[in-house]
C-alpha positions as CSV (number, residue, x, y, z in Angstrom):
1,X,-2.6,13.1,-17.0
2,X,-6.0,13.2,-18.4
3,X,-9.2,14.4,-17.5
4,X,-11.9,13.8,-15.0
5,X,-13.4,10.9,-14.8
6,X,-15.6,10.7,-12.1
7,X,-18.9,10.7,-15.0
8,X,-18.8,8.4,-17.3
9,X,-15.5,6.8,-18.7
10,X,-14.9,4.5,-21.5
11,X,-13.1,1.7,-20.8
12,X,-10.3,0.2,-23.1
13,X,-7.9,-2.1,-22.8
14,X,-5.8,-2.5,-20.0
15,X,-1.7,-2.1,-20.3
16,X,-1.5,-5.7,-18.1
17,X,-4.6,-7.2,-19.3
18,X,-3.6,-11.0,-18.1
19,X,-5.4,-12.3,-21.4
20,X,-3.8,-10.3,-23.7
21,X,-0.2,-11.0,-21.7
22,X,-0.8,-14.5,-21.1
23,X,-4.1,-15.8,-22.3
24,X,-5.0,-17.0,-18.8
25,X,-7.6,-15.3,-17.0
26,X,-7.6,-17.5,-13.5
27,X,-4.6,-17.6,-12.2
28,X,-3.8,-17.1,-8.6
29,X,-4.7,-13.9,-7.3
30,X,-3.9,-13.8,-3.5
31,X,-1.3,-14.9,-1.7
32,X,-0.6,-14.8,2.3
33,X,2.7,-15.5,3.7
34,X,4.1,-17.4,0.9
35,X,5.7,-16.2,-2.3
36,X,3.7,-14.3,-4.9
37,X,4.1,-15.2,-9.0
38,X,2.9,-13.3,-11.8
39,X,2.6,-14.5,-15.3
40,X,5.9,-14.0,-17.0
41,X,4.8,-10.7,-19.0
42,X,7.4,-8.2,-19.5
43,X,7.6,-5.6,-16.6
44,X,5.6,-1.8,-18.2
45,X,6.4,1.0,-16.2
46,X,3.0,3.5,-16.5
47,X,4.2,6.4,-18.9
48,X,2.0,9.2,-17.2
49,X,2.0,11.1,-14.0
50,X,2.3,9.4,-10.1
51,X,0.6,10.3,-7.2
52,X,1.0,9.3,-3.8
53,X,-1.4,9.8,-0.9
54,X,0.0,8.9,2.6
55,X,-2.3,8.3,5.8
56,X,-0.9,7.6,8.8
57,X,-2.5,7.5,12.5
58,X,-0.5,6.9,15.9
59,X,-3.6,7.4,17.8
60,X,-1.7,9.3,20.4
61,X,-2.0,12.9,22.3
62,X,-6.2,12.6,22.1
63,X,-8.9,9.8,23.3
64,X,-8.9,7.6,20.5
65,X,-8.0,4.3,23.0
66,X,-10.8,5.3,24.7
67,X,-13.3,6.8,22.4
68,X,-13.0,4.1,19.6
69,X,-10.7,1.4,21.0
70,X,-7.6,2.0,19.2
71,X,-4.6,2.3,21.1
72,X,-1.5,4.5,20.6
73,X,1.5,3.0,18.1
74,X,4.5,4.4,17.9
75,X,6.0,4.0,14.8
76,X,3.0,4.6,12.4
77,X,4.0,8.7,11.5
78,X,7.3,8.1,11.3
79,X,6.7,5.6,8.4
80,X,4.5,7.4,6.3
81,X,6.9,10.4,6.5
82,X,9.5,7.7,5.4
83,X,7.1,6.7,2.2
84,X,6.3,10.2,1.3
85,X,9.7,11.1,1.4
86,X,10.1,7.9,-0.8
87,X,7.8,9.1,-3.3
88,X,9.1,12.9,-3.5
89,X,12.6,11.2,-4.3
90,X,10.9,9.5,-7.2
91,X,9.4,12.3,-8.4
92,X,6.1,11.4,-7.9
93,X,3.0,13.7,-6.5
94,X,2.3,13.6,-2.9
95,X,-0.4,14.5,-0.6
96,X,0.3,13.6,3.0
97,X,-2.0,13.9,6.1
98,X,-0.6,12.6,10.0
99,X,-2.7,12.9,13.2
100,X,0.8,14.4,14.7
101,X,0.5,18.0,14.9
102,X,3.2,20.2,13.5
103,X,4.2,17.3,10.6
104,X,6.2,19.3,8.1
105,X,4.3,18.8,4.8
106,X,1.1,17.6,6.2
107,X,-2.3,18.4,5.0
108,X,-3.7,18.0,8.5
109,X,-5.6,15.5,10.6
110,X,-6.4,12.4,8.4
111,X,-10.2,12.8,8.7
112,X,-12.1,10.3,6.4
113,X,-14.2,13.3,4.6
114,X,-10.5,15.0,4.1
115,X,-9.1,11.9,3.0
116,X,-11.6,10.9,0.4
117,X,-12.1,14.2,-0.9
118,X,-8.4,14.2,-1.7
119,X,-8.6,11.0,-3.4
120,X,-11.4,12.5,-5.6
121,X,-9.4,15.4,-6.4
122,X,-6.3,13.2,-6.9
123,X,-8.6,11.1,-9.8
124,X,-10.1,13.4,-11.4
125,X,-6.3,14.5,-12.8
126,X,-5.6,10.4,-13.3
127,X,-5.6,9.5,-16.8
128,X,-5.1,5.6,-18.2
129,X,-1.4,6.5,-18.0
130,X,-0.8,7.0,-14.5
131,X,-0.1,5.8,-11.5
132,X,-1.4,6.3,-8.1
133,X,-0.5,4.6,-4.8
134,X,-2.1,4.8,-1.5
135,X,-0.1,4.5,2.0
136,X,-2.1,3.7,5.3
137,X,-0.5,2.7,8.3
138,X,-2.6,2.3,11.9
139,X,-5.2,0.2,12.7
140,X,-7.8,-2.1,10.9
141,X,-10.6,-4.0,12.2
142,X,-14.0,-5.7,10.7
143,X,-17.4,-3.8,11.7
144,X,-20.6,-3.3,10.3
145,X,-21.2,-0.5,9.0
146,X,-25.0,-0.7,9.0
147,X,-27.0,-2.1,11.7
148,X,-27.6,-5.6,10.6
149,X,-25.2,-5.6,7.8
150,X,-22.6,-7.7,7.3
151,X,-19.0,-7.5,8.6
152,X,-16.9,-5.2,6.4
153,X,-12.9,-5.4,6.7
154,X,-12.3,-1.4,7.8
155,X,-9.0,1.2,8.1
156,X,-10.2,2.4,11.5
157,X,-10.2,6.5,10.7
158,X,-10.8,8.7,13.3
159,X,-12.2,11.9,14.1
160,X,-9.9,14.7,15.7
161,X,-11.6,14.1,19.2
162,X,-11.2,10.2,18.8
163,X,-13.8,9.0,17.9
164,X,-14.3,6.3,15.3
165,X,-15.2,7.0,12.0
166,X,-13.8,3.5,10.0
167,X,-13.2,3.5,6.0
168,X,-14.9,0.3,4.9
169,X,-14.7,-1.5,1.9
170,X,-17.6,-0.9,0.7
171,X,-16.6,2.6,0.9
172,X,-13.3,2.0,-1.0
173,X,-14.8,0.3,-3.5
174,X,-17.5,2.8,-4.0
175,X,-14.1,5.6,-4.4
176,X,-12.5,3.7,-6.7
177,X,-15.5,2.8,-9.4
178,X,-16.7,6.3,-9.5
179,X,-13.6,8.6,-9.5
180,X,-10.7,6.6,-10.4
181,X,-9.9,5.8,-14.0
182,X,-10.6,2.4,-14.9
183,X,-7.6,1.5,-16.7
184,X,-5.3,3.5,-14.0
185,X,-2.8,1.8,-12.3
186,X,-3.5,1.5,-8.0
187,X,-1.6,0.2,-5.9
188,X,-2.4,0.1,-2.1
189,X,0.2,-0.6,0.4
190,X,-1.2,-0.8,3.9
191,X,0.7,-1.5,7.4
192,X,-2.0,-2.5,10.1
193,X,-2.4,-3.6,13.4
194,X,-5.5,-5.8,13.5
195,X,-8.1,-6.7,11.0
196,X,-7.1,-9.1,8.2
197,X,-5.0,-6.3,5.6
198,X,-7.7,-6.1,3.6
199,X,-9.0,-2.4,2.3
200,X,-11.1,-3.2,-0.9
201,X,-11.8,-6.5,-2.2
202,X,-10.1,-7.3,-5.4
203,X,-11.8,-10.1,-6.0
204,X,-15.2,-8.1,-6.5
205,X,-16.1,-8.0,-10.2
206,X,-16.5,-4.6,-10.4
207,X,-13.0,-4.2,-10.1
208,X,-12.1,-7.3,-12.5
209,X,-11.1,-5.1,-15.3
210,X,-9.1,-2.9,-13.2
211,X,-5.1,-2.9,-12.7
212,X,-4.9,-3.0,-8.7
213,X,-2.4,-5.0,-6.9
214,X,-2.3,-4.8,-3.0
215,X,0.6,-5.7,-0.6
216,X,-0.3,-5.7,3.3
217,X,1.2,-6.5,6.8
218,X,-1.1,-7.3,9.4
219,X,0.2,-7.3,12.8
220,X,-1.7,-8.8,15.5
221,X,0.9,-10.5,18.0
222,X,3.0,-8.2,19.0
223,X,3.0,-3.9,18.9
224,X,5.6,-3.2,21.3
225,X,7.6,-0.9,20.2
226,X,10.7,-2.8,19.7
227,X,8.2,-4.7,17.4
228,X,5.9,-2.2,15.6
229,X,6.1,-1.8,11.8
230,X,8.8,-4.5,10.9
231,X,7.4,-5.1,7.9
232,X,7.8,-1.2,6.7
233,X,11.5,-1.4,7.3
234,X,11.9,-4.0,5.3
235,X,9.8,-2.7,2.2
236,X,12.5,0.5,2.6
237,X,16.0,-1.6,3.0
238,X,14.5,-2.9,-0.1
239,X,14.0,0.0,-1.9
240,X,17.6,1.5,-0.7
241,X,19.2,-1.8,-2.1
242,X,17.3,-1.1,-5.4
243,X,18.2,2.3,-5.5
244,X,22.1,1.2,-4.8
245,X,22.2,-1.2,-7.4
246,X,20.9,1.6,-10.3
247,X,17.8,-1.1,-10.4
248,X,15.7,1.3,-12.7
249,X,12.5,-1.2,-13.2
250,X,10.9,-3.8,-10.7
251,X,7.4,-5.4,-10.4
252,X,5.2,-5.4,-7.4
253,X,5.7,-8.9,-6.9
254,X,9.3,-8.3,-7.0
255,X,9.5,-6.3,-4.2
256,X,6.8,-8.1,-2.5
257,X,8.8,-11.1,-3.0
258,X,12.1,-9.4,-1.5
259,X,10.4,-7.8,1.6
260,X,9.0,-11.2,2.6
261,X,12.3,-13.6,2.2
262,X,13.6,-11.2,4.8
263,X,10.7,-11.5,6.8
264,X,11.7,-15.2,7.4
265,X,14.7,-13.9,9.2
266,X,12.3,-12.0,12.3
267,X,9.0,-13.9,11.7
268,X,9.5,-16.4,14.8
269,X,9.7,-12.9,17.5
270,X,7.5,-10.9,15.4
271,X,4.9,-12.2,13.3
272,X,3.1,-10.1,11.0
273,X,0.8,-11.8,8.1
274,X,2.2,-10.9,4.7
275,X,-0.3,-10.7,2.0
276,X,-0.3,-10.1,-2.1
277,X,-3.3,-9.6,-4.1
278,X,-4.3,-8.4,-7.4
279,X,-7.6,-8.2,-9.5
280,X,-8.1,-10.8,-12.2
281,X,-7.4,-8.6,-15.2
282,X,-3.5,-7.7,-14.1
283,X,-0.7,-9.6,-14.5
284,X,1.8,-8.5,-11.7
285,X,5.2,-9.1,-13.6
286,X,3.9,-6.4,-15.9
287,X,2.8,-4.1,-12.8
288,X,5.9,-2.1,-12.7
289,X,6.6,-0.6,-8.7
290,X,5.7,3.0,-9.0
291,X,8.2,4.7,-6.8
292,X,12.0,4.4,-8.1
293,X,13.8,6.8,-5.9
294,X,17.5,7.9,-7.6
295,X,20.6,5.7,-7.1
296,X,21.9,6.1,-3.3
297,X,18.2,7.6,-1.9
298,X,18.1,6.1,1.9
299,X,14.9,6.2,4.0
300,X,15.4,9.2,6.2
301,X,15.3,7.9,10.0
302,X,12.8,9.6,11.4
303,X,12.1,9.6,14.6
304,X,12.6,5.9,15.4
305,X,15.3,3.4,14.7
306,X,14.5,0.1,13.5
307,X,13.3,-2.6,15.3
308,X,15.5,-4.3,17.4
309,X,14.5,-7.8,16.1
310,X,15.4,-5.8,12.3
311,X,18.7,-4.5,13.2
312,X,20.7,-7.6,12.1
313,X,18.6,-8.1,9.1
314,X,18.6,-4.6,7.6
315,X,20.9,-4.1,4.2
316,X,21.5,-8.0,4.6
317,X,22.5,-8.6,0.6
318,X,22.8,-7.1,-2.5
319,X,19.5,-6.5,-4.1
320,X,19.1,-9.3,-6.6
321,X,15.7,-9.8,-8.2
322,X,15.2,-13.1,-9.4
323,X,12.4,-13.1,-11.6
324,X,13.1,-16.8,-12.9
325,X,12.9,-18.2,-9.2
326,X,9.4,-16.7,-8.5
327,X,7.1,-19.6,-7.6
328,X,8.2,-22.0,-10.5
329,X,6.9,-18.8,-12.9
């Protein structure tokens, strides 16, 4: 791990640095309900320390419907317990924090001051080596966060008495320039209901130099509760089928890739939009997934089952990667 860099850092070169990998620097970035590619650079696992910080909000037992429009979900917890217990499995670091009272291993209510300060604290121990990925699931939403201001894609945080007090952006973006090292590995995975799936736009410059890859389900047609959080079930039958076969090294696109061919199966009763993105400097086939849990690790079943659209599709095939059949790359 190295040391603080929320003063001035100096930035070298990047581990997936797209030019150095593959001399081109324009490739596509985003992709949204259709299979991602990368660039055909050999899959680098970072060598340092991984953290994981998990946010999760079911809105439920306090006003939040009322108080900032966001209505209860039901399965929200449950996952990020499931991804937290994910990354203690692969050994990684992890800071947890539910709006469920009495969450074993919580760090309390998810405010956004609690939050962010965590994420400082997390960054200033992030050296270029390591690794850290972020885990929100709840709602998103655009607002503006100024009067007059333009409309900013926001994770709609809350206070403890329900009131809104939304993430934006802007305020991501701000987070990750000034305490995370430059040349450290992020990956966001975020599960929402509303808003577009977006939490910081890769495709600002600022961020051009960075390794940051982001995978996201938006779900805005159904959230009953037979529904809710299909997409998170998938990403962990994936990761239990990785761990099964002894898979020791994937890429973000992998899994992304996996996670949304079983999609196609439930996509007609439960549509949820499926995004990748990455910043212009990272090559994706070279991101390696952060979180390898040991061979035989199984997603603890928490508190719900799977969704009853999922249950035919769960553990459906041996995990097979096929990194030859990704978009023609």
């Amino acid at each position: 791990m190295g040391a603080s860099v929320c003063s001035s850092v100096d930035t070298g070169p990047v581990a997936c640095d797209v030019g150095s990998a593959c001399g081109r620097r324009h490739a596509q970035r985003s992709y949204r309900n259709k299979r991602a590619a990368g660039l055909g650079g050999p899959i680098t696992k970072a060598s340092g320390h991984t953290a994981c910080v998990v946010i999760a909000f079911d809105y439920e037992g306090y006003p939040a419907e009322e108080l900032s429009g966001c209505s209860p979900l039901v399965s929200s917890v449950a996952h990020g317990r499931r991804f937290a217990d994910l990354a203690g499995a692969s050994r990684a670091e992890v800071l947890e924090f539910y709006d469920a009272p009495g969450i074993p291993g919580s760090l309390g209510f998810p405010t956004k001051g609690r939050t962010l300060e965590a994420f400082r604290r997390v960054g200033e121990n992030m050296g270029p080596d390591d690794a850290l990925v972020i885990f929100f699931a709840g709602h998103a939403t655009q607002t503006r966060m100024e009067s007059g201001g333009r409309l900013e894609d926001a994770l709609c945080y809350v206070t403890q008495d329900g009131s809104a007090d939304f993430l934006s952006e802007g305020e991501v973006l701000n987070l990750v320039c000034s305490c995370f090292h430059p040349q450290m590995r992020l990956l966001f995975v975020t599960e929402t209901c509303h808003g577009s799936g977006s939490c910081c736009d890769l495709s600002n410059g600022e961020l051009a130099s960075r390794p940051i890859c982001h995978i996201s389900a938006v779900q805005d047609r159904c959230i009953s509760s037979q529904r809710e959080g299909a997409f998170a079930w998938l990403l962990f039958d994936t990761l239990e089928r990785l761990a099964r076969d002894g898979q020791a090294a994937v890429s973000v696109v992998d899994v992304f890739n996996e996670c949304l061919e079983g999609s196609e199966e439930w996509q007609d009763e439960c549509w949820q939009d499926l995004r990748f993105e990455r910043t212009e400097s990272v090559d994706p086939d070279m991101f390696a997934w952060p979180l390898v849990p040991p061979r035989g690790w199984e997603a603890p079943r928490v508190l719900t089952a799977p969704p009853r659209v999922l249950q035919r599709s769960c553990s459906r095939v041996p995990l097979a990667f096929r990194r030859s059949l990704k978009g023609g790359a």
